[in-house]
C-alpha positions in Angstrom: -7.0 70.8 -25.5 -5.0 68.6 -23.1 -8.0 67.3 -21.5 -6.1 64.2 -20.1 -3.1 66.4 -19.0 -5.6 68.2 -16.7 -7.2 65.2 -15.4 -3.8 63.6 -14.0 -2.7 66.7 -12.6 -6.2 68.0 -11.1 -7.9 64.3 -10.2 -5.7 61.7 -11.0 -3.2 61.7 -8.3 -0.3 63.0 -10.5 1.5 66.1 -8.3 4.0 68.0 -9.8 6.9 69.4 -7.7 6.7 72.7 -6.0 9.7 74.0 -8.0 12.2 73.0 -10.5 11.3 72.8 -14.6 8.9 71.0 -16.5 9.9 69.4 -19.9 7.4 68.7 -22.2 8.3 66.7 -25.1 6.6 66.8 -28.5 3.2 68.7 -28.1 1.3 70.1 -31.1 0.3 73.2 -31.9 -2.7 74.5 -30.5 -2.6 71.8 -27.5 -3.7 73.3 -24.3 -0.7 73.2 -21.6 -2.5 75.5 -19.1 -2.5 72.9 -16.9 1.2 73.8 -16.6 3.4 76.7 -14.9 4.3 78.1 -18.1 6.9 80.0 -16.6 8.6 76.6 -15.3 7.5 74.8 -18.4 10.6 74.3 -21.6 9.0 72.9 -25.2 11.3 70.2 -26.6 9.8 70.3 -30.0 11.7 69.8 -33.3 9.0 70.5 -35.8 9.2 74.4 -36.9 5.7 75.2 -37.1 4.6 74.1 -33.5 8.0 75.2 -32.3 6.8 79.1 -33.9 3.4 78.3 -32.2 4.8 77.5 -28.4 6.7 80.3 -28.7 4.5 82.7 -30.1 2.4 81.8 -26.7 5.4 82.7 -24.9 7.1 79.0 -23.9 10.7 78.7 -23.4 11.4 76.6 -26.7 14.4 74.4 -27.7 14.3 72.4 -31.0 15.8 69.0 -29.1 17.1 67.5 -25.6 20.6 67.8 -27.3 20.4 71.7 -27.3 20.3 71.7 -23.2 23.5 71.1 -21.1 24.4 67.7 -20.6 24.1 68.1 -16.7 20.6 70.1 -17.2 18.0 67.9 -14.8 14.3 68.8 -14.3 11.4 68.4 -11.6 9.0 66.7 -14.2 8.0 65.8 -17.6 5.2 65.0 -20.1 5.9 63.0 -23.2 3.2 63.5 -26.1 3.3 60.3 -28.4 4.3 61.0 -31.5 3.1 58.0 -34.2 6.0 56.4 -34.9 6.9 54.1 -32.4 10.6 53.8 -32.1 10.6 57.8 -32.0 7.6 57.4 -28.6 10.0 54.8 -27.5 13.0 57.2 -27.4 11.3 60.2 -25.9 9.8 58.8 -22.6 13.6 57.3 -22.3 15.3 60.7 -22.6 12.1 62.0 -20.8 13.1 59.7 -17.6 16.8 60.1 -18.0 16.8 64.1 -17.5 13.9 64.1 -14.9 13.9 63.4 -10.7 10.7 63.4 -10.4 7.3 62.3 -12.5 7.3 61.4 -15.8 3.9 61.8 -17.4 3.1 59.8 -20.9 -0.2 60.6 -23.0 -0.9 59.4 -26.4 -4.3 58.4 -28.2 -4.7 55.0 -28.7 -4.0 54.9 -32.4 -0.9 56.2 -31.7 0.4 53.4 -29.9 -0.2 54.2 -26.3 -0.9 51.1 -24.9 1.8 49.1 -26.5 4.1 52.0 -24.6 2.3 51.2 -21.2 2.5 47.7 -21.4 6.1 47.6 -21.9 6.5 50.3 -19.0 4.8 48.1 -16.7 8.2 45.6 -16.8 10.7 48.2 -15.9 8.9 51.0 -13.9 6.3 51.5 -11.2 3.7 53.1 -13.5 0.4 54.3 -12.4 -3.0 53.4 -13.7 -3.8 54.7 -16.8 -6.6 57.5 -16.8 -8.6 57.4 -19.9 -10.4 60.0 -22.2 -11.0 61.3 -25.5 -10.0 58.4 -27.2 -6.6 58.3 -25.0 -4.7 57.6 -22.2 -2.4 59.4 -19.7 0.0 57.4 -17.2 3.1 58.6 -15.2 6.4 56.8 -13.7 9.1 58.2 -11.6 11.9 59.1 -13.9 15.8 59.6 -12.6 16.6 55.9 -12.7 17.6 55.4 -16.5 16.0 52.0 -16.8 15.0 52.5 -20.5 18.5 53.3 -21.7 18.0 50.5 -24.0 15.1 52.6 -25.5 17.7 55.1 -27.1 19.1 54.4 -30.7 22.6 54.5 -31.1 23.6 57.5 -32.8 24.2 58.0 -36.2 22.5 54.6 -37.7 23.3 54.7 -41.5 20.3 53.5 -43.8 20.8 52.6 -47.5 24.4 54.6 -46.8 22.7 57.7 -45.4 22.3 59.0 -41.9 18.6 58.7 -40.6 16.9 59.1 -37.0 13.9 57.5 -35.3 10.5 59.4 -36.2 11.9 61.1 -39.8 10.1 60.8 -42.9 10.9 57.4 -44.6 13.9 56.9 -41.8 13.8 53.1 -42.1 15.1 53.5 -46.0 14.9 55.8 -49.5 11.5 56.6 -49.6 10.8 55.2 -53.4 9.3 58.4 -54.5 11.9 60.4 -53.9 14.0 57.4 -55.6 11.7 58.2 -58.7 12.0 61.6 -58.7 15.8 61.5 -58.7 15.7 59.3 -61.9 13.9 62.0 -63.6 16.2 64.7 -63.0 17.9 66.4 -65.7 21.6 67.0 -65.5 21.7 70.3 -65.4 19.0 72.3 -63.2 20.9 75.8 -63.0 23.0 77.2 -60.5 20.6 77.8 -58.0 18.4 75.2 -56.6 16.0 74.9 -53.6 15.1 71.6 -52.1 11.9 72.1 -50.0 10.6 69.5 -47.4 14.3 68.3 -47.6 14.1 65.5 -44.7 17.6 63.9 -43.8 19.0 65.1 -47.7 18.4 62.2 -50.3 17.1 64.3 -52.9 20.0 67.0 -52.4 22.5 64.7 -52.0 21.0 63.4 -56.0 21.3 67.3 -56.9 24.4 68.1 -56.0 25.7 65.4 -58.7 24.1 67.5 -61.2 26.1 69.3 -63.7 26.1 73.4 -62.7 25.1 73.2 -59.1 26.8 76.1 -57.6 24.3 76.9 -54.5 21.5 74.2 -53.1 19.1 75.3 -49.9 17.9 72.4 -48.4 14.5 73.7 -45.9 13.6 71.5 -43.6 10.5 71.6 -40.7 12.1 68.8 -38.3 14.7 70.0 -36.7 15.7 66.5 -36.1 16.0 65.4 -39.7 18.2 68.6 -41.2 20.7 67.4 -38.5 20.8 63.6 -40.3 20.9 66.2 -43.7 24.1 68.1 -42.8 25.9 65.0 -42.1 24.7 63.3 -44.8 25.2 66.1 -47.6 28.5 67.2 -46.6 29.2 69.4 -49.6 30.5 73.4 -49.2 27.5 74.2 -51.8 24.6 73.4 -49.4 22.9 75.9 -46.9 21.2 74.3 -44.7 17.3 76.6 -43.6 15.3 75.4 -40.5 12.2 76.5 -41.5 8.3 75.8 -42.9 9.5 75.6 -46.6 5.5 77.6 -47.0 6.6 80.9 -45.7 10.5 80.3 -46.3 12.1 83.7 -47.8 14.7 82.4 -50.3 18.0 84.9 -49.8 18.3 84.4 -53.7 16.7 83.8 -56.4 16.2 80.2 -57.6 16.4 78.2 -60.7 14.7 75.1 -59.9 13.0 73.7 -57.0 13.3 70.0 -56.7 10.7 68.7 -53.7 8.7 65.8 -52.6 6.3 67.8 -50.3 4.1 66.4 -46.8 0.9 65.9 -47.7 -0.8 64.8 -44.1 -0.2 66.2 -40.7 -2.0 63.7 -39.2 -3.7 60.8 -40.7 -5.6 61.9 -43.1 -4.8 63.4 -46.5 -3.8 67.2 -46.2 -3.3 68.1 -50.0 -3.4 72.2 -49.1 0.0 71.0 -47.7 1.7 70.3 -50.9 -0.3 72.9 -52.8 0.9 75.6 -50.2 4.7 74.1 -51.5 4.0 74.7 -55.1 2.8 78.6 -54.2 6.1 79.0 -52.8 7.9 77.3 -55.3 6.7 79.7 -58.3 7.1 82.6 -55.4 11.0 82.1 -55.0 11.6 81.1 -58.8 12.7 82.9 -61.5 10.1 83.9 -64.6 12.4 81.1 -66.5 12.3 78.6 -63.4 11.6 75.0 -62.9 10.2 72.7 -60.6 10.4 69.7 -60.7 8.5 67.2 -58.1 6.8 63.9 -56.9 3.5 63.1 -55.2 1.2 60.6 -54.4 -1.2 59.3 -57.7 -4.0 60.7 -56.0 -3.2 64.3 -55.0 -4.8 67.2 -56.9 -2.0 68.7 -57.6 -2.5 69.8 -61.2 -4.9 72.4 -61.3 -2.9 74.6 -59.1 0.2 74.1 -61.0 -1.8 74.9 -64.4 -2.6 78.3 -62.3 1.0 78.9 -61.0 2.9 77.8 -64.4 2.9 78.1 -68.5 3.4 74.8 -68.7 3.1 71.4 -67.2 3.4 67.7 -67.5 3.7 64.2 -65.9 7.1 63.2 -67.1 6.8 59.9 -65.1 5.0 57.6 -62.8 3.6 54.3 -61.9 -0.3 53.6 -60.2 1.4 55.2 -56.6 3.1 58.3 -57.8 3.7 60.7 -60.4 6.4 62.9 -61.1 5.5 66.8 -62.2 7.6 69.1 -64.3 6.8 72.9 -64.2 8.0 75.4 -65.8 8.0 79.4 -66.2 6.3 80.3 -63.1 3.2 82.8 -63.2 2.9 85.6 -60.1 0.1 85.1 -58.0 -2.7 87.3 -58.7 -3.8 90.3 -56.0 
């Protein structure tokens, strides 16, 4: 529940405009936007699972601010922080760019939100901050573009590859996927799924393998399967928005190669990675593989010891391990 979204807007001083739409960058499933008009209200939200969830509730829904019309303006907005900071920074600067009138901006302190308020303070005329739940909830005038300098250029390689603010691992290779790619074998059949596929490392690694004729790469953020299709420019990859849990492969598969999310939010979340692994033997073949990587701690094996005839840990070090599958079993009832 948006309990410091209803405070600004009901106590706090914050009025939004008669008319004219609301942007609302970022929220998470299951927050409470009542405080809104949802009929003026648009959800910018990249991530597939809240994006199904605002629109399930009946939200106008666009995956990212690039979607709308360049000329597209709006009454008001409210930036949700995200955690990583360059990615908050972005969003309240394309939040104040595309709005006339006020920009709110909430965030729980450990996600930064008084680092984003002091650094307001010496370019805009921002309110006092109103404070709850372990939060905060501020608002400036947007429509002046004062925090173009907030806004990454476009396109900013990494280690060669094409990554944006607020990705998975988008300052580098993340070095489990690195270890994973190692332990690939050359061939993997001619079918292959990469699930969880982020800006396309891993693909990019299995499409150099010998046999490759079709590679899905399924990817939640909206935002990092657009770094993916630049970065794995090859006619043999399809390219799935989608929760890679309830994704319906078109085909069937030969291997699934992944390095799956295991936290939402801060804490660890291993149902996350298990829930990949039951979709993994789902969509494979009864000869199928999977191969993948996860953190040393994650219990992991049990459920693959369910879901296959065999497993083992073909590599790892004292962070992660690296898990070969093979012949899937069909889940039971």
């Amino acid at each position: 529940m948006s309990l410091r979204l209803s405070l600004a807007l009901d106590a706090g001083g914050c009025a939004l405009p008669d008319e004219g739409r609301i942007a609302v960058f970022a929220p998470r499933a299951g927050l409470d936007l009542s405080a809104l008009p949802k009929d003026r209200v648009l959800i910018l939200q990249p991530l597939r699972p809240d994006f199904e969830s605002f629109e399930a509730a009946g939200f106008a829904c666009l995956p990212e601010l690039a979607d709308l019309p360049e000329t597209e303006r709006f009454a008001a907005a409210v930036v949700f922080l995200p955690r990583a900071k360059a990615e908050a920074r972005m969003l309240v600067a394309q939040a104040e760019s595309i709005t006339a009138g006020p920009v709110l901006v909430d965030g729980a302190k450990t996600d930064g939100i008084d680092s984003v308020l002091k650094n307001l303070r010496k370019c805009t005329d921002t309110s006092a901050p109103l404070s709850k739940a372990h939060g905060k909830i501020f608002w400036f005038q947007g429509g002046n573009n004062r925090l173009s300098d907030w806004i990454p250029e476009p396109g900013v390689s990494v280690d060669g590859f094409i990554t944006a603010p607020g990705v998975f691992s988008a300052d580098g290779i993340d070095p489990a996927s690195k270890l994973l790619a190692g332990c690939l074998p050359e061939k993997l059949g001619r079918r292959v799924a990469d699930l969880g596929a982020g800006w396309g490392y891993l693909a990019a690694q299995i499409l150099q393998r010998t046999g490759v004729e079709h590679l899905h790469l399924v990817e939640a953020d909206h935002v990092a399967l657009g770094c993916a299709r630049h970065n794995v420019a090859d006619v043999r990859a399809e390219f799935h928005w989608a929760d890679a849990r309830k994704w319906q492969a078109p085909e069937q598969i030969n291997t699934v190669v992944m390095n799956p999310p295991f936290h939402a939010g801060r804490s660890a979340e291993p149902e996350l990675g298990q829930a990949f692994i039951s979709a993994a033997a789902n969509m494979l073949v009864a000869s199928g593989h999977l191969w993948m990587v996860a953190n040393r701690h994650l219990p992991y094996e049990t459920l693959l010891g369910e879901r296959f005839s065999a497993v083992s840990e073909v590599a790892g070090d004292n962070r992660f391990k690296v898990l070969h599958a093979q012949r899937p079993r069909r889940a039971k009832g």
